[in-house]
N, C-alpha and C positions, 0 to 999 in steps of 0.2 A: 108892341110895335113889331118884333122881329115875327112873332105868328101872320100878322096880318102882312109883312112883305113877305111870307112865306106863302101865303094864298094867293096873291097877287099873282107871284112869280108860277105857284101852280097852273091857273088860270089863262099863260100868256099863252099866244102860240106859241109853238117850239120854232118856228121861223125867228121870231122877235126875243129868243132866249140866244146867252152866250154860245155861240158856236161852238161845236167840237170839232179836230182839223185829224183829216184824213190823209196821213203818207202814206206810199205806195211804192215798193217796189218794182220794176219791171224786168223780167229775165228777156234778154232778146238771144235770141240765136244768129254768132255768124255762120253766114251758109244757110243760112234757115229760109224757111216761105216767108214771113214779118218783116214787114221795114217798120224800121226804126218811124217813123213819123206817125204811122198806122197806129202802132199799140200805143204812142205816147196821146194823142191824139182823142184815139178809143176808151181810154184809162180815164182820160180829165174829162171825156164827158158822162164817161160812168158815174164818175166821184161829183159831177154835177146833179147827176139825176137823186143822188140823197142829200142834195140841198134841202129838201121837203122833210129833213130831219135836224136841219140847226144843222148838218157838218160840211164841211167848206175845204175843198182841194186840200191838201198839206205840201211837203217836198217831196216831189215825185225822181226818185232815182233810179236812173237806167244802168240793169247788171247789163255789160256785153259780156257773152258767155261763147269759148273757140273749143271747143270740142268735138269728141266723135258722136255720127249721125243718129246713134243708137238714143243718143241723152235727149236727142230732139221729137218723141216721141213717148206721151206718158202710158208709164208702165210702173204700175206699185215699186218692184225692185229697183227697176233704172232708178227710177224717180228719186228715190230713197236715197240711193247712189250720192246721184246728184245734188239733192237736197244736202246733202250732210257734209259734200266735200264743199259747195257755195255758202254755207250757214247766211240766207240772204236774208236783211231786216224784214220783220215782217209787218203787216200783212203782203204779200209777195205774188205777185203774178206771173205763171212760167205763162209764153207766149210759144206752142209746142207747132210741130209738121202736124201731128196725129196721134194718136192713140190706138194704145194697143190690149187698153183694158175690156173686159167683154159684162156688161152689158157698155157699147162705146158710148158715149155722150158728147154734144161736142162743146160742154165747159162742164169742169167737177170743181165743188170747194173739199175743203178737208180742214176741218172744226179741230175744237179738242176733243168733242164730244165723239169722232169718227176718227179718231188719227192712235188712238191706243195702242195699237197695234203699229204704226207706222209714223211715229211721234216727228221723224226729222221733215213729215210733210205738213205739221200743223200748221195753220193759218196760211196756206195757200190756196191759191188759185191753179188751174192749169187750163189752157183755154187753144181748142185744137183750133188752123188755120181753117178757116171757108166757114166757121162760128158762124151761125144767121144773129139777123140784131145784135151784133157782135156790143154796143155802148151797153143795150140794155140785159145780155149776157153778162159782162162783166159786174155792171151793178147787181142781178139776182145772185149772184155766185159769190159776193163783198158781203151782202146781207148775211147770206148761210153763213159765212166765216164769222160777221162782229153778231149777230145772234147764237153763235154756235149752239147752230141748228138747221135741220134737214129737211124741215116744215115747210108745209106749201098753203097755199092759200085757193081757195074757189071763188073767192069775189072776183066780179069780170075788171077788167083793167088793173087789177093787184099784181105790180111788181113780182111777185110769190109765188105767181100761178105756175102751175107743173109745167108749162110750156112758155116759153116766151114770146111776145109780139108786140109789133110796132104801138106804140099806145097804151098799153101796160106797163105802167111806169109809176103809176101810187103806195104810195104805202100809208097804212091806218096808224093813225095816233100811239094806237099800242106798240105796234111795231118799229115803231119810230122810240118809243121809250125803252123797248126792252134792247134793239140793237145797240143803243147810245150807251146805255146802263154797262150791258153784255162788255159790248166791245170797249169803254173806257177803264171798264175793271182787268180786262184782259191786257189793258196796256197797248192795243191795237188803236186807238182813239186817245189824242192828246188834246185836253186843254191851254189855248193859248196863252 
């Protein structure tokens, strides 16, 4: 009996499987380019776009952060700064002016698998203001973090793709298993 509701449940969509629930950190910056309404806004429609993986919003808490202008701006060292004096729950989104790292991007995650070096930035986000597809930004860059991985994808409309755009917004079964997997072993993904 237990094998075959072990097939069963193999079998299901991952839509029709127990949910996993996605909290989220927000760093706002006072004084910053971000209103508050924007990235809260931004954030729950990201965490909606991996609905297409069983995970479903969680409690999304907003850091307000009153600091110097320097902090608002990602830069490895700042960054690290900052990160260590905030120890903010993660998975964590700083909401930044700019950036000042070079090659610039205008969203980075940083895994475990990329944070060895700079561990007080694991499992964040940092996501510079004028971000294009800013919803669908946030969700490729939550993938990288709960897959902790840097992997991109070439199928056309994959979530994954090295570039982002409006439409691109799928993810494949596997990737939907292995970020669920990734990210609820990592303690990033809570079961309700």
């Amino acid at each position: 009996m237990r094998i075959i509701l072990l097939l069963l449940l193999a079998a299901m969509p991952l839509q029709a499987r127990e949910p996993y629930v996605l909290p989220l950190t927000l760093v706002h910056f006072a004084n910053g380019s971000w209103r508050e309404e924007e990235i809260v806004a931004a954030a729950t429609q990201a965490a909606g776009i991996l609905g297409q993986c069983a995970i479903t919003p969680g409690k999304v808490e907003v850091l307000h952060v009153d600091t110097e202008r320097r902090f608002r701006f990602f830069h490895t060292p700042t960054s690290r700064e900052l990160a260590r004096k905030l120890q903010p729950r993660t998975p964590a989104i700083f909401f930044v002016d700019g950036t000042r790292q070079n090659p610039a991007f205008d969203a980075e995650a940083i895994g475990r698998g990329n944070s060895r070096s700079r561990p007080e930035l694991r499992d964040t986000v940092w996501v510079v203001h004028g971000a294009r597809d800013l919803e669908i930004a946030i969700a490729h860059e939550l993938v990288h973090v709960l897959m902790d991985s840097g992997e991109h994808s070439e199928e056309p409309g994959n979530l994954m793709r090295d570039e982002t755009a409006p439409g691109s917004v799928r993810l494949t079964d596997a990737q939907c298993e292995r970020l669920r997997a990734i990210g609820s072993a990592n303690g990033l993904l809570r079961v309700p």
